[in-house]
C-alpha positions in Angstrom: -50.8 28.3 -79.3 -53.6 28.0 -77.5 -56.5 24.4 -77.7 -59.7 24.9 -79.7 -62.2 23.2 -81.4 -64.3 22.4 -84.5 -67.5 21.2 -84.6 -69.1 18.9 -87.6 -72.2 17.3 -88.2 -70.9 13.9 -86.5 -67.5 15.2 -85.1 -65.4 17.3 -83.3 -61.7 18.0 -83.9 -59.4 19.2 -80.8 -56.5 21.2 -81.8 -53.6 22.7 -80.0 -52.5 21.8 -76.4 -55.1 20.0 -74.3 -53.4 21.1 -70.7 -54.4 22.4 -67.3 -53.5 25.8 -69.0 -55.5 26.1 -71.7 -58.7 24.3 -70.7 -60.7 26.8 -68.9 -62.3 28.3 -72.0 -62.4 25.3 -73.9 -64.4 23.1 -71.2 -67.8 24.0 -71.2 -67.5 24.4 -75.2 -66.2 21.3 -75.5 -69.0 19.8 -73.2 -71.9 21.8 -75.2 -71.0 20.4 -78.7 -70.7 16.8 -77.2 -73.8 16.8 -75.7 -75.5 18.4 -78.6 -74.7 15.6 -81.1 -76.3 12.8 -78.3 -78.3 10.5 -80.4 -75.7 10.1 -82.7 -72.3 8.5 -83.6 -69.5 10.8 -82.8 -66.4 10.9 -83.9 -63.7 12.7 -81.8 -60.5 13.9 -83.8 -57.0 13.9 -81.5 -54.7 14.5 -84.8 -54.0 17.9 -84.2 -53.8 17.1 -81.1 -50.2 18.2 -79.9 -49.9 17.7 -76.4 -52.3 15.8 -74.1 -52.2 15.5 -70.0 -54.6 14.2 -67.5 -56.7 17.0 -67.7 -56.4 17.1 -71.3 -57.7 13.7 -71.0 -60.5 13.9 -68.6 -61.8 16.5 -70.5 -62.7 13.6 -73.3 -63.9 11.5 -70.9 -66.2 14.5 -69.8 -67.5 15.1 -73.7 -67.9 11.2 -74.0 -69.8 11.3 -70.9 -71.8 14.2 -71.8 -72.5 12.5 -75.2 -74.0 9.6 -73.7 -73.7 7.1 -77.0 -70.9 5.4 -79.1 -68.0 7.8 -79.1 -64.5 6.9 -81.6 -61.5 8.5 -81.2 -59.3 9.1 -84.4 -55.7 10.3 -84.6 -54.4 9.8 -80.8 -51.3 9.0 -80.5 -50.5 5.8 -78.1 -49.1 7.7 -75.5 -52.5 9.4 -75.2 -54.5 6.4 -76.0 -52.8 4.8 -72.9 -53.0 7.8 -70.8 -57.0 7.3 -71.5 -57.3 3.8 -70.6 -55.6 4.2 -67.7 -58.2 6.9 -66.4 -61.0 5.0 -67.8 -59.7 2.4 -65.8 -59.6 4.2 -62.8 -63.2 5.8 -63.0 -66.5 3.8 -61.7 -68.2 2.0 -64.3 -71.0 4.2 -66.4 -74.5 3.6 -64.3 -72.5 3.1 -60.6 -74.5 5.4 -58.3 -72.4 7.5 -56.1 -71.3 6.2 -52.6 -73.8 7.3 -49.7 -72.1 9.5 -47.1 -71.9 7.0 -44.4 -72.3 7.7 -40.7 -68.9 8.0 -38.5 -68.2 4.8 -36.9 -69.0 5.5 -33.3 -70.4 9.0 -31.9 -67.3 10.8 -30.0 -68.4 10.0 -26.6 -67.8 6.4 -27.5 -65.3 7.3 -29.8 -63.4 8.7 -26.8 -64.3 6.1 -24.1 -62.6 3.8 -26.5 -59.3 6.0 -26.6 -59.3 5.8 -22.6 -59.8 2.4 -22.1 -57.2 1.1 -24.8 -54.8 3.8 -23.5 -54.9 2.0 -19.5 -55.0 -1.1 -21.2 -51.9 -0.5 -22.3 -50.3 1.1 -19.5 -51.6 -2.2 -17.6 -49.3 -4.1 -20.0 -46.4 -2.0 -19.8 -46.6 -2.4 -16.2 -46.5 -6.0 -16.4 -44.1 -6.0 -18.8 -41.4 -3.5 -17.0 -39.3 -6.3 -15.6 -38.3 -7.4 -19.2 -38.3 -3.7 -20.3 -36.0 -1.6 -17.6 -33.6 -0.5 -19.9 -36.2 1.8 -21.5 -36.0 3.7 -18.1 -34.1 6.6 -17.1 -33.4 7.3 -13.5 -32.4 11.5 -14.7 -36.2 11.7 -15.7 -37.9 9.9 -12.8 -35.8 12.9 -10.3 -36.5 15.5 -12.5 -40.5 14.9 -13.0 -40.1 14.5 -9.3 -38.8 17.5 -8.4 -41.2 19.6 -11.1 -44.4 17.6 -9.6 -43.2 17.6 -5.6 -40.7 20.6 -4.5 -41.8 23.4 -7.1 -45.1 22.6 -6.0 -44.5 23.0 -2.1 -44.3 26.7 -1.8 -48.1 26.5 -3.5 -49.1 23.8 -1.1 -47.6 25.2 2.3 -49.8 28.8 1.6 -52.4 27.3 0.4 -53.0 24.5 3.3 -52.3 27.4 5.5 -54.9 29.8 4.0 -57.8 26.7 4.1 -57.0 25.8 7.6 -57.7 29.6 8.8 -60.7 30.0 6.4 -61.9 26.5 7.8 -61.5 27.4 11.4 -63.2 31.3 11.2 -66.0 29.8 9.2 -66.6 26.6 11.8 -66.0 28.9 15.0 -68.9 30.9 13.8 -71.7 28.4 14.4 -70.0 26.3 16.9 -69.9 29.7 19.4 -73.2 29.9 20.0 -73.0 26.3 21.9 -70.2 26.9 23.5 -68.2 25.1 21.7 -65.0 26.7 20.2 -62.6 24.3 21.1 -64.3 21.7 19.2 -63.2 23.3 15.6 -59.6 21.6 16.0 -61.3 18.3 16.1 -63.3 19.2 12.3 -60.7 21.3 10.7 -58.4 18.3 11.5 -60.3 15.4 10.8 -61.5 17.5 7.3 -57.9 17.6 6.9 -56.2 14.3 6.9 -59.4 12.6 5.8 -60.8 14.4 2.4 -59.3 18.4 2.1 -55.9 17.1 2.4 -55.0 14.4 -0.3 -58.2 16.5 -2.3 -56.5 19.8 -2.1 -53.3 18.4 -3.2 -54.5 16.2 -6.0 -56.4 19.5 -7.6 -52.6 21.4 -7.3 -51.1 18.4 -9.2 -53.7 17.9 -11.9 -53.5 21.9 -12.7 -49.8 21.8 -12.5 -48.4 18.4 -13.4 -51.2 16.8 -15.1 -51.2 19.7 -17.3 -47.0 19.6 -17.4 -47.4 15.8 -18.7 -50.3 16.7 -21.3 -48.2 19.4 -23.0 -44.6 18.0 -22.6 -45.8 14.5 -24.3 -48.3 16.4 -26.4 -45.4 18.4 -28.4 -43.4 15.0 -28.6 -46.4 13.8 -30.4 -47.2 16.9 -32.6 -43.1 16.9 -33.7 -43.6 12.5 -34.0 -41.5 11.9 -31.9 -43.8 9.3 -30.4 -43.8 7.4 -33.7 -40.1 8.0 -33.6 -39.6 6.2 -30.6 -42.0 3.4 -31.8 -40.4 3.0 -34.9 -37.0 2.6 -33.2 -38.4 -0.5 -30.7 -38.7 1.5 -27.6 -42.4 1.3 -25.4 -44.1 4.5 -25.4 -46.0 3.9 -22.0 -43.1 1.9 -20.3 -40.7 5.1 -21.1 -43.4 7.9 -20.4 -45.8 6.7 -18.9 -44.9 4.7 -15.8 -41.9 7.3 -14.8 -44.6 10.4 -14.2 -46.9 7.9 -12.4 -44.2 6.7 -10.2 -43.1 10.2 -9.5 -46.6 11.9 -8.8 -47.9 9.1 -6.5 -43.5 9.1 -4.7 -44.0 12.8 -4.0 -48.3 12.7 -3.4 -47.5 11.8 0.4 -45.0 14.5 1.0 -47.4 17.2 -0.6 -50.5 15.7 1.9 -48.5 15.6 4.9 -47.2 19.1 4.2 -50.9 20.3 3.1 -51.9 18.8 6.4 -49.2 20.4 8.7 -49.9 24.1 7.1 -53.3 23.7 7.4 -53.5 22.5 11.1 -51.2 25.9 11.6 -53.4 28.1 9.8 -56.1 26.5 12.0 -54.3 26.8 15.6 -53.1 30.2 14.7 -57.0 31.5 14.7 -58.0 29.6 17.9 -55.2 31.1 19.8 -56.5 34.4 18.3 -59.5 33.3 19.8 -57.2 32.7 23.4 -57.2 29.1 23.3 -53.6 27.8 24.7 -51.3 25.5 21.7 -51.8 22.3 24.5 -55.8 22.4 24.6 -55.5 22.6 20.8 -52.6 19.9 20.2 -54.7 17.6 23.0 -58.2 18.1 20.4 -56.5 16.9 17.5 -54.4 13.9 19.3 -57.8 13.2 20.9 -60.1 13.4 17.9 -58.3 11.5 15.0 -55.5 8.2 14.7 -53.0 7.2 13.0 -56.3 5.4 10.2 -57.2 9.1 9.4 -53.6 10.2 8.4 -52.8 6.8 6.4 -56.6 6.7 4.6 -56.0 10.1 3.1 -52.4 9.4 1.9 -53.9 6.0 0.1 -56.4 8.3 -1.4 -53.7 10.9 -2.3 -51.5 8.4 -3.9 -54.8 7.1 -5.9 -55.6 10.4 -7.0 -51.8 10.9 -7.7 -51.8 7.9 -10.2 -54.8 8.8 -11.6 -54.1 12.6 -12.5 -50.7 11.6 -14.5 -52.5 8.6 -15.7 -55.5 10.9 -17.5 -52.0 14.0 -18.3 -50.0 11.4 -19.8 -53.4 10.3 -22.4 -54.2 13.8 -22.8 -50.4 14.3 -24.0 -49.8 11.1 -26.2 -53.1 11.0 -27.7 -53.2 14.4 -28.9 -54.1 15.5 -32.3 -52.1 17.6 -35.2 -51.9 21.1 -35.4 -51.3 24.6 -33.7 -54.2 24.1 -31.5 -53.3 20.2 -30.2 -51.1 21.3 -27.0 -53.5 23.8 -25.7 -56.5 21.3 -26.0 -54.6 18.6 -24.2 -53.4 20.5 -21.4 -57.2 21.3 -20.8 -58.4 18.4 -21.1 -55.5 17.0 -18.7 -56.7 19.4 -15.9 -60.6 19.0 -16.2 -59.7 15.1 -16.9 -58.0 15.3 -14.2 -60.0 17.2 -11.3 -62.7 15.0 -12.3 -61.5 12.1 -11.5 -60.3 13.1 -8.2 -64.1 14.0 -7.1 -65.3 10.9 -8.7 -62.3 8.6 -7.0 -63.1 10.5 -3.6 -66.7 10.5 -3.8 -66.3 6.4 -4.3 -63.8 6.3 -1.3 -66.4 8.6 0.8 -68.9 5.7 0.4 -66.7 3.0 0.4 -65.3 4.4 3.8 -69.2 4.7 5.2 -69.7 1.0 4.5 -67.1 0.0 5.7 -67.4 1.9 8.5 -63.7 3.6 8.2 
């Protein structure tokens, strides 16, 4: 049996089921004969009436809407007559004008400036806090994340410091020959090296591999929530994940350099003896050329650069969104997060090193 109508002068009876089912037809019927007795009592008959749910119900609230004046309701039982108070309760009163779209709180540039800031904020507590929170540590991690960010990654970081350090040298002998002055590309492939290529080379290698590594490992803990897991069950998110990849990157930053530097400074002598210079004259330009401050001002840098590519892979990861899509976008923003930095944090150190006269 299917809901209907019947119209009178003042009144309208409703028959049948009033459900989701049956409603489709009945609607704008209902709604036309309401509307056209507006200026008039109405009287709306529920007796036959045999079944009556929400949208059963909102359909009279829809025809005494659409009436506009005094509207009674005859025959409902008290199961529907509660089910109708308890939607009128729930809808604005007659006259309320509907809510303006507001604006979003902040535009996403702020939006996201905010993320970052309350992210080191809290990685700035948890490292405060650690002494009072070492049981959330595990030592099996740290040596693993160190061995994924620092001996995986030394093949990758031996050719490549290898490759730079011939490219440097062909490309410097080219202008220095026509003064005479061949020799002198040990002393700027070397001092290029230890001072800015080095701990920059390396820090590029770690934010593509390990800052995107962090990003994607602690951005599927956080699309499966197991984040709010381990929130929910006490245990510091930052203090467990967080300070263990930092540690690691900036433990095994210094090998990388050092390594970055020794390849490179090959790849650089191999081409001057090419060129028929002997290992001593070369060995004697390097020694003569740069100290010990050169070596130890790019391994602070590298260990900056260190903590701040799996400080900007571990907020990628944890404060990644929902969704098939979620992993990818924090890996990518990991690397580009990351590699930016590094320029910024090395074009600061260039300056600071020029005033200070470093």
């Amino acid at each position: 049996m299917s809901a209907s109508l019947t119209t009178g002068e003042q009144s309208i009876a409703l028959t049948g089921p009033l459900t989701a089912l049956g409603l489709g037809k009945l609607w704008p019927q209902a709604i036309t004969a309401a509307s056209k007795a507006h200026g008039t009592p109405l009287t709306l008959d529920l007796t036959a009436v045999t079944v009556l749910d929400t949208s059963g119900a909102a359909l009279i609230l829809a025809m005494e809407t659409a009436h506009g004046g005094p509207v009674t309701l005859t025959g409902a039982t008290p199961r529907a007559t509660a089910l109708l108070t308890q939607l009128r309760t729930a809808l604005p009163p007659p006259g309320t004008p509907a809510p303006k779209p507001t604006p979003e709180s902040a535009p996403p540039l702020l939006a996201g400036a905010k993320i970052r800031i309350e992210f080191f904020g809290a990685t700035v507590l948890a490292l405060i806090g650690l002494p009072r929170k070492l049981r959330f540590l595990r030592g099996a991690d740290f040596f693993r994340i160190a061995d994924r960010a620092g001996l995986q990654a030394l093949p990758l970081v031996l050719m490549l410091g290898f490759l730079i350090g011939m490219i440097l040298a062909f490309q410097s002998a080219i202008p220095m020959r026509q003064f005479g002055a061949d020799l002198y590309v040990a002393n700027l492939v070397a001092i290029s090296l230890f001072r800015e290529l080095g701990p920059l080379l390396v820090a590029v290698i770690l934010a593509g591999r390990t800052g995107s590594a962090f990003a994607a490992e602690l951005g599927t803990m956080q699309v499966n929530e197991e984040i709010a897991a381990l929130t929910t069950m006490g245990i510091d998110p930052p203090t467990m994940l967080v300070l263990p990849r930092m540690a690691a990157a900036m433990l095994v930053m210094p090998a990388l350099i050092v390594a970055m530097d020794v390849s490179g400074l090959l790849g650089m002598g191999s081409v001057l003896m090419f060129f028929g210079f002997p290992a001593s004259a070369i060995v004697a330009q390097i020694t003569a050329s740069t100290g010990p401050q050169d070596f130890l001002l790019g391994l602070f840098k590298g260990m900056i650069f260190a903590a701040a590519v799996a400080l900007i892979g571990c907020r990628a990861g944890l404060t990644a969104g929902n969704g098939p899509r979620a992993v990818g976008e924090a890996a990518t923003a990991a690397v580009v997060g990351g590699i930016v930095a590094t320029v910024l944090l090395d074009g600061l150190f260039a300056v600071m090193s020029y005033r200070l006269g470093l």
